[in-house]
N, CA, C and O atoms as CSV, one atom per row, in Angstrom:
chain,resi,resn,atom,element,x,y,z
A,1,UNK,N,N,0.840,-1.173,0.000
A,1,UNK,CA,C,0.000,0.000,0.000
A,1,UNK,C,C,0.890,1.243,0.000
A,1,UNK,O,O,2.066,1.331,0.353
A,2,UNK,N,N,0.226,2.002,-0.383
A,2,UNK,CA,C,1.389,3.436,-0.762
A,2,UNK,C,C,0.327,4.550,-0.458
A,2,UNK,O,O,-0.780,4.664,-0.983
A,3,UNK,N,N,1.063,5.583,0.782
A,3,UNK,CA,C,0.654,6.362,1.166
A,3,UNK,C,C,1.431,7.532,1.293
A,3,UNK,O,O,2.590,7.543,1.708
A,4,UNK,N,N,0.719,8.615,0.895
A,4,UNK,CA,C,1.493,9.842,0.542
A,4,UNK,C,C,1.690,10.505,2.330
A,4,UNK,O,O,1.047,10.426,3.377
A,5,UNK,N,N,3.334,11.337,1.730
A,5,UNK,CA,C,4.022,11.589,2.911
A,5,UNK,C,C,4.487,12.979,2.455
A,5,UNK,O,O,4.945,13.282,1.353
A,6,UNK,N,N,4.265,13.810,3.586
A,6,UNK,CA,C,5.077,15.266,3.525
A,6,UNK,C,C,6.094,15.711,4.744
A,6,UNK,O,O,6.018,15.664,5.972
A,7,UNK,N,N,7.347,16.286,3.549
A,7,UNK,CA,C,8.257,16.181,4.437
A,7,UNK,C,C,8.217,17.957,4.248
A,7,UNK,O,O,7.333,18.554,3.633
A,8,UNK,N,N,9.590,18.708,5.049
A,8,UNK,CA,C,10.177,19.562,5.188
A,8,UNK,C,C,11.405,19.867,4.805
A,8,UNK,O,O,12.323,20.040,5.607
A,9,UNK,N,N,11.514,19.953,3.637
A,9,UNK,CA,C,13.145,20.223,3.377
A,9,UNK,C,C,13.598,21.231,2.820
A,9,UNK,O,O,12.824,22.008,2.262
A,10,UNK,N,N,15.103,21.477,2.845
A,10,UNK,CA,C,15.459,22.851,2.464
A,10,UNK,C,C,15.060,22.510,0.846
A,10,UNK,O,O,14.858,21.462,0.232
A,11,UNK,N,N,15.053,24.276,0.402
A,11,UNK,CA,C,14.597,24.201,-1.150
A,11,UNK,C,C,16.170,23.627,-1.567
A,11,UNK,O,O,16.118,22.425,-1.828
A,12,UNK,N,N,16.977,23.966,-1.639
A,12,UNK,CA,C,18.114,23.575,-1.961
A,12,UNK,C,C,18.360,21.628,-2.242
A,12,UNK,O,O,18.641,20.737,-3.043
A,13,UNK,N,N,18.084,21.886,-1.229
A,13,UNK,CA,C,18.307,19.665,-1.190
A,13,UNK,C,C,17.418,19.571,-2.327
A,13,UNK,O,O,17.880,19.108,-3.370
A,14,UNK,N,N,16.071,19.984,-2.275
A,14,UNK,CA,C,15.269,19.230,-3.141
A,14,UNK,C,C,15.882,19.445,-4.652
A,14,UNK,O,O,16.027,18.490,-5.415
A,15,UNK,N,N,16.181,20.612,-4.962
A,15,UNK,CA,C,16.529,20.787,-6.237
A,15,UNK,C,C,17.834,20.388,-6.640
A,15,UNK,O,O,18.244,20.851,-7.705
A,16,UNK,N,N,18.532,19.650,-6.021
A,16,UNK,CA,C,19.418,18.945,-6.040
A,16,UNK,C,C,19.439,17.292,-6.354
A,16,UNK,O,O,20.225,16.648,-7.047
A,17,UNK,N,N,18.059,16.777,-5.435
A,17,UNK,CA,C,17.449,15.692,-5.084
A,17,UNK,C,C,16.936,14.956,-6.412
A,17,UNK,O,O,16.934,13.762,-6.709
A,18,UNK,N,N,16.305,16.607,-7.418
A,18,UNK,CA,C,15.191,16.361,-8.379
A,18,UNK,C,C,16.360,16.001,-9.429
A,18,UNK,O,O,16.309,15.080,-10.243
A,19,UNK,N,N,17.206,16.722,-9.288
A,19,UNK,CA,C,18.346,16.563,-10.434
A,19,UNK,C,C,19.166,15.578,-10.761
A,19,UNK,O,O,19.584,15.245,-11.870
A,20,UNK,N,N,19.330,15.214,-9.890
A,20,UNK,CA,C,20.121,13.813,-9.416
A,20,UNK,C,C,18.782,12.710,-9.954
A,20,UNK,O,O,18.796,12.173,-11.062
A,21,UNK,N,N,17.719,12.526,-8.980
A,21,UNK,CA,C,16.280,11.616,-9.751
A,21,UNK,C,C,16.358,11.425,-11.142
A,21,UNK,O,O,16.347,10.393,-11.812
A,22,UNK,N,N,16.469,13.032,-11.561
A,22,UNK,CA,C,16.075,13.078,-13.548
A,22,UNK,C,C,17.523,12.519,-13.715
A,22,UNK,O,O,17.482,11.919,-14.789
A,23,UNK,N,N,18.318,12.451,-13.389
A,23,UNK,CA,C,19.713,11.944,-14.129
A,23,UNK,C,C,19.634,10.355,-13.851
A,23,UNK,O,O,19.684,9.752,-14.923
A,24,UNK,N,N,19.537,9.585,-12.857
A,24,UNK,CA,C,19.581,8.707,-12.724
A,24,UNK,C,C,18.182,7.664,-13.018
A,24,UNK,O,O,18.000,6.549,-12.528
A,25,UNK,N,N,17.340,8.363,-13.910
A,25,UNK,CA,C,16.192,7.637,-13.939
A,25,UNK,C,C,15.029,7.180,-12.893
A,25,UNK,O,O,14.197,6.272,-12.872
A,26,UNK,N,N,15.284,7.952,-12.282
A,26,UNK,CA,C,14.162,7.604,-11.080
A,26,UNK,C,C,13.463,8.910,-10.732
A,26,UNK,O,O,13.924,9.983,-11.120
A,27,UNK,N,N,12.054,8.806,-9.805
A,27,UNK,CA,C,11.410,9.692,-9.195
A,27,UNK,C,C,12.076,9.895,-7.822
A,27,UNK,O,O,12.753,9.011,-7.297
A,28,UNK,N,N,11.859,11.070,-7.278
A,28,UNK,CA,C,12.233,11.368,-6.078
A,28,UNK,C,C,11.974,10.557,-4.772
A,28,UNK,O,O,12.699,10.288,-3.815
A,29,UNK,N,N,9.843,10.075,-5.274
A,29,UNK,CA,C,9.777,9.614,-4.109
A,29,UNK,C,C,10.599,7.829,-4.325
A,29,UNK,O,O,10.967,7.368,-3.244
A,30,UNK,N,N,10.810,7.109,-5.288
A,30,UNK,CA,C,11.825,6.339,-5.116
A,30,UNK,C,C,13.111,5.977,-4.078
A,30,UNK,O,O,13.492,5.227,-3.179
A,31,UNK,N,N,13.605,7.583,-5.284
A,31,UNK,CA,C,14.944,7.912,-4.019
A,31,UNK,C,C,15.007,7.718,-2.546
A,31,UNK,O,O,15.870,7.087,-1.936
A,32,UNK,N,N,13.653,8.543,-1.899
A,32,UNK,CA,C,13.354,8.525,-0.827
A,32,UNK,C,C,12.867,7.076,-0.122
A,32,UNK,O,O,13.388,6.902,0.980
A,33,UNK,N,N,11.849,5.877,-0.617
A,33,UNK,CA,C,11.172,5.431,-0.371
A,33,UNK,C,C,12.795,4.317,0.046
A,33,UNK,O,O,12.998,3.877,1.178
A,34,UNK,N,N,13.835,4.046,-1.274
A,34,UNK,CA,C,14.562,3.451,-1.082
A,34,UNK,C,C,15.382,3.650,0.336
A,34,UNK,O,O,15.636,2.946,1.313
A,35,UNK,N,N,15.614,4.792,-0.027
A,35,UNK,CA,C,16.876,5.075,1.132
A,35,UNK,C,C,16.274,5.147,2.942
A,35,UNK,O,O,16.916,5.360,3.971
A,36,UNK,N,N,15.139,4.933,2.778
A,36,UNK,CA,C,14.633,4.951,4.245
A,36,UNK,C,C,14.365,3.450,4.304
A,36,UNK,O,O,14.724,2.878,5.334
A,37,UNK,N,N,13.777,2.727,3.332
A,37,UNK,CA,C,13.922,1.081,3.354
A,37,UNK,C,C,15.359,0.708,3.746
A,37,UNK,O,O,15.395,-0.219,4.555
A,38,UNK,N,N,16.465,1.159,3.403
A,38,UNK,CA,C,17.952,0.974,3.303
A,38,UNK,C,C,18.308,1.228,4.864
A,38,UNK,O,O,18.927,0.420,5.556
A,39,UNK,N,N,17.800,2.532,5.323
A,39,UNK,CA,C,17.808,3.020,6.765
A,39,UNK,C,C,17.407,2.374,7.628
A,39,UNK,O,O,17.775,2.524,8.793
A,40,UNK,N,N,16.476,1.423,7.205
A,40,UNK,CA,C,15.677,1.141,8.711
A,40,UNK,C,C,15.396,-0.421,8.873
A,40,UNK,O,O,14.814,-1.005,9.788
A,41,UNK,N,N,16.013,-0.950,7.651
A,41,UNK,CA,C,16.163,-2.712,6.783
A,41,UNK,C,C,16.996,-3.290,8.647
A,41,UNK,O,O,18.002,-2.777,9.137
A,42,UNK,N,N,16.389,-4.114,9.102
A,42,UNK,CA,C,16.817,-5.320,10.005
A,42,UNK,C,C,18.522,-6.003,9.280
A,42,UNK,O,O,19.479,-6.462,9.903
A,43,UNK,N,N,18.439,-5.917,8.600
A,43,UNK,CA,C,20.031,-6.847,8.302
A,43,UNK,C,C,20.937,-6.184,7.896
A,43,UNK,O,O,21.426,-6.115,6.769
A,44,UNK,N,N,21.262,-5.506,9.131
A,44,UNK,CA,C,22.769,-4.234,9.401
A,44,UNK,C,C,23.610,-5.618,9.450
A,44,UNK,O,O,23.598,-6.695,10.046
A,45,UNK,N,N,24.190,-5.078,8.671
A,45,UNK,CA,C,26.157,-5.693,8.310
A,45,UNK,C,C,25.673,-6.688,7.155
A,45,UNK,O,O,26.566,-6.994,6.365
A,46,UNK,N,N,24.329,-7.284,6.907
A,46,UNK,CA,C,24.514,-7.944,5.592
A,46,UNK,C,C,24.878,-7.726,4.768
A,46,UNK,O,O,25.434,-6.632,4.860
A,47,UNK,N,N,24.987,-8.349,3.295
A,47,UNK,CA,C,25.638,-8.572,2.019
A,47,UNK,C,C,24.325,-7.829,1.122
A,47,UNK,O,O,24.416,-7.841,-0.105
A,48,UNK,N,N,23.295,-7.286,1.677
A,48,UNK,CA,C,22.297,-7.091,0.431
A,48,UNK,C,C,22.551,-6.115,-0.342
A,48,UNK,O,O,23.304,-5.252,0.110
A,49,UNK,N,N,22.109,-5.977,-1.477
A,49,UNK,CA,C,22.583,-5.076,-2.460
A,49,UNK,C,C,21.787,-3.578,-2.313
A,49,UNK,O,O,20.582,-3.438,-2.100
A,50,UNK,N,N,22.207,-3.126,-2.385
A,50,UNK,CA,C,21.779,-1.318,-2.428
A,50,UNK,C,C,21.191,-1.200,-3.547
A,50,UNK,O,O,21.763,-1.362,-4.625
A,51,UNK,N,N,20.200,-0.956,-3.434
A,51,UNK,CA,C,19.033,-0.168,-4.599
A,51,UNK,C,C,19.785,0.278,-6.166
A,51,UNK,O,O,19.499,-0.049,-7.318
A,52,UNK,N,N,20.768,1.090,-5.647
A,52,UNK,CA,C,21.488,1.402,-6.999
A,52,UNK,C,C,22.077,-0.225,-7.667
A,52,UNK,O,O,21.749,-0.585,-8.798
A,53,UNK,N,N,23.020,-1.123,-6.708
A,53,UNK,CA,C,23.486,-2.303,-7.722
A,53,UNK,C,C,22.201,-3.254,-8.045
A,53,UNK,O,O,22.401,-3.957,-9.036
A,54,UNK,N,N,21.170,-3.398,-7.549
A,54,UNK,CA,C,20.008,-4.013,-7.738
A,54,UNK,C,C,19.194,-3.227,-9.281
A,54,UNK,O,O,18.257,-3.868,-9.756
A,55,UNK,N,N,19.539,-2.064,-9.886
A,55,UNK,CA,C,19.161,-1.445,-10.663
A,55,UNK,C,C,20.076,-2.150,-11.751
A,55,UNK,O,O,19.461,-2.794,-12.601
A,56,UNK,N,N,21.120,-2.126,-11.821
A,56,UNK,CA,C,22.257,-2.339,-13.084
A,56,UNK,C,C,22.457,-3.638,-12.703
A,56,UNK,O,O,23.463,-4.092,-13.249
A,57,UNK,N,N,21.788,-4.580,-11.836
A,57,UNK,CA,C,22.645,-6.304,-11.677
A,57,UNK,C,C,21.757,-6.718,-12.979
A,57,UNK,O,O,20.552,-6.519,-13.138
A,58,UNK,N,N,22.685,-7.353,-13.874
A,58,UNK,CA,C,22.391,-8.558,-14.414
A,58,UNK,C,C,22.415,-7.691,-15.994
A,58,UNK,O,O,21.855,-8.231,-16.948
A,59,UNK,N,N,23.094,-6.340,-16.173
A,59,UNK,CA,C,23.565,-5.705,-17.342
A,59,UNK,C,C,24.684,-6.406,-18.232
A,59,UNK,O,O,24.623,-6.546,-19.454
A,60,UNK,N,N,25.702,-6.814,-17.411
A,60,UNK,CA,C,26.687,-7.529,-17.643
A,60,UNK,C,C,26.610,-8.410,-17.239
A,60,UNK,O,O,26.160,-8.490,-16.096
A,61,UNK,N,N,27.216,-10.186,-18.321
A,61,UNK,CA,C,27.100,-11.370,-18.226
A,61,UNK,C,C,28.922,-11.439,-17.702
A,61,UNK,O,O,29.732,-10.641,-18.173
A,62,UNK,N,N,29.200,-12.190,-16.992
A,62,UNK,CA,C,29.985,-12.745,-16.973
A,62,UNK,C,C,30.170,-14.499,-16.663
A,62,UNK,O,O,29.410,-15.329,-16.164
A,63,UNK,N,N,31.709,-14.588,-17.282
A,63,UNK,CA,C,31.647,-16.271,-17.380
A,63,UNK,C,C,31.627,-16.564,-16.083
A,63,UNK,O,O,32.166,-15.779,-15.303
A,64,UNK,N,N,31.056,-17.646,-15.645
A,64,UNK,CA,C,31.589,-18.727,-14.506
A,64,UNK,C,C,32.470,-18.361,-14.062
A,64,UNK,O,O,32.630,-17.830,-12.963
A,65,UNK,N,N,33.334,-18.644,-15.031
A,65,UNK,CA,C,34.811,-18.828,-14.176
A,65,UNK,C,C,35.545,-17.791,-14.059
A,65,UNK,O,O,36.774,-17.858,-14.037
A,66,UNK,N,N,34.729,-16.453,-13.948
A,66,UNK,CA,C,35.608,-15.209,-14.208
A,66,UNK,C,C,35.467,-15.102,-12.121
A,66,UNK,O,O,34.482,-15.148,-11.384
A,67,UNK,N,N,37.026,-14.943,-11.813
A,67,UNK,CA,C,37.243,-15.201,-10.295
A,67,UNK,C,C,37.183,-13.039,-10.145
A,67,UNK,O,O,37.361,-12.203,-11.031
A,68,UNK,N,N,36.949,-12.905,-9.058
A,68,UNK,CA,C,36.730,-11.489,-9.230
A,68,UNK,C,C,38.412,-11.054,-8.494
A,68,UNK,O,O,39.281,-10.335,-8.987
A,69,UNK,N,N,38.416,-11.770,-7.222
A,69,UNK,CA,C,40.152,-11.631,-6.649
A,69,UNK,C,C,41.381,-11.512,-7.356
A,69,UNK,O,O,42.388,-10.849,-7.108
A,70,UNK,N,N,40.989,-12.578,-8.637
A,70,UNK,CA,C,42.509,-12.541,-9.357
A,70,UNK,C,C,42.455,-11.329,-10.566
A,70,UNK,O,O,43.456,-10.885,-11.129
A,71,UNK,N,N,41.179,-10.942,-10.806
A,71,UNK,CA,C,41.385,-9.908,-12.057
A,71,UNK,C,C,41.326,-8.803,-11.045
A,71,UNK,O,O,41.940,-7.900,-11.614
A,72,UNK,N,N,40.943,-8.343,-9.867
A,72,UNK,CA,C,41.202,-7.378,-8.916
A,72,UNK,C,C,42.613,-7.252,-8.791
A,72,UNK,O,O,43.036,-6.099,-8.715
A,73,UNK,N,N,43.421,-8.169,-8.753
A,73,UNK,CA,C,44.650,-8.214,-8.105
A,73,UNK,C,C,45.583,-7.962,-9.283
A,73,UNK,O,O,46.572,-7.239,-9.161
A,74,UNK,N,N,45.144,-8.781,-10.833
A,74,UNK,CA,C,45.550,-8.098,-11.675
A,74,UNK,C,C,45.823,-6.553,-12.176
A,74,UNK,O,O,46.832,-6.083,-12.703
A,75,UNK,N,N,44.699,-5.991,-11.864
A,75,UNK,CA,C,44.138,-4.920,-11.922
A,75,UNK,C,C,45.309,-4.192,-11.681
A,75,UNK,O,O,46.007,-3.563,-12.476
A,76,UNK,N,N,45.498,-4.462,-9.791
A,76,UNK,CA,C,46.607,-3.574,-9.001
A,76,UNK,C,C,47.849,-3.621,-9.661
A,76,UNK,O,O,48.636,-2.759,-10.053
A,77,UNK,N,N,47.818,-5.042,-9.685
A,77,UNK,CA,C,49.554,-5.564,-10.561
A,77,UNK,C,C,50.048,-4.479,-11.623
A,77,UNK,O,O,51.074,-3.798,-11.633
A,78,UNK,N,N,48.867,-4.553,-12.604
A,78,UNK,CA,C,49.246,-3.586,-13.579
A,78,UNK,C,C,49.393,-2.161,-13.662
A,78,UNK,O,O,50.266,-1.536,-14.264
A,79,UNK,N,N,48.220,-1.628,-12.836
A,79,UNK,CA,C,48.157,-0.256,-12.348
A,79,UNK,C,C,49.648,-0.132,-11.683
A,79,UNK,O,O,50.329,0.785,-12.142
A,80,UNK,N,N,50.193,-0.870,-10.745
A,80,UNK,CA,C,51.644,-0.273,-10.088
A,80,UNK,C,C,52.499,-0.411,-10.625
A,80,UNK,O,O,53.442,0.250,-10.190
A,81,UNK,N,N,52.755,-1.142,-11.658
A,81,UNK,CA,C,54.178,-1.602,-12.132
A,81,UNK,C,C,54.681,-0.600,-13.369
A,81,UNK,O,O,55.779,-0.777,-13.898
């Protein structure tokens, strides 16, 4: 069920808020609805995904066997040397 909510905020945040929404494809009350679900979610210190990687999971396929540690570590290898 979805019930409308009024808040108080500076004009500033919001027009910041709205801008950020229109850029990232979403409505405000989204933004909001998420990030207080995120705030107030029972499973502090879990592994669950944040609204934003739950948006883009499953854009990119990767193989099986692609290990994420060793191309991380690659990564560094190459970046320092």
């Amino acid at each position: 069920m979805t019930t409308k909510l009024t808040l108080t905020v500076e004009e500033t945040v919001i027009k910041k808020a709205k801008l950020y929404a229109k850029k990232t494809g979403r409505s405000l009350s989204e933004l909001i609805e998420n990030y207080l679900d995120t705030l107030t979610s029972d499973n502090e210190g879990s592994a669950e995904l944040s609204p934003k990687v739950k948006k883009i999971a499953g854009v990119v396929k990767l193989p099986e066997s692609f290990d994420e540690k060793e191309e991380l570590n690659a990564y560094f290898e190459h970046k320092h040397l």
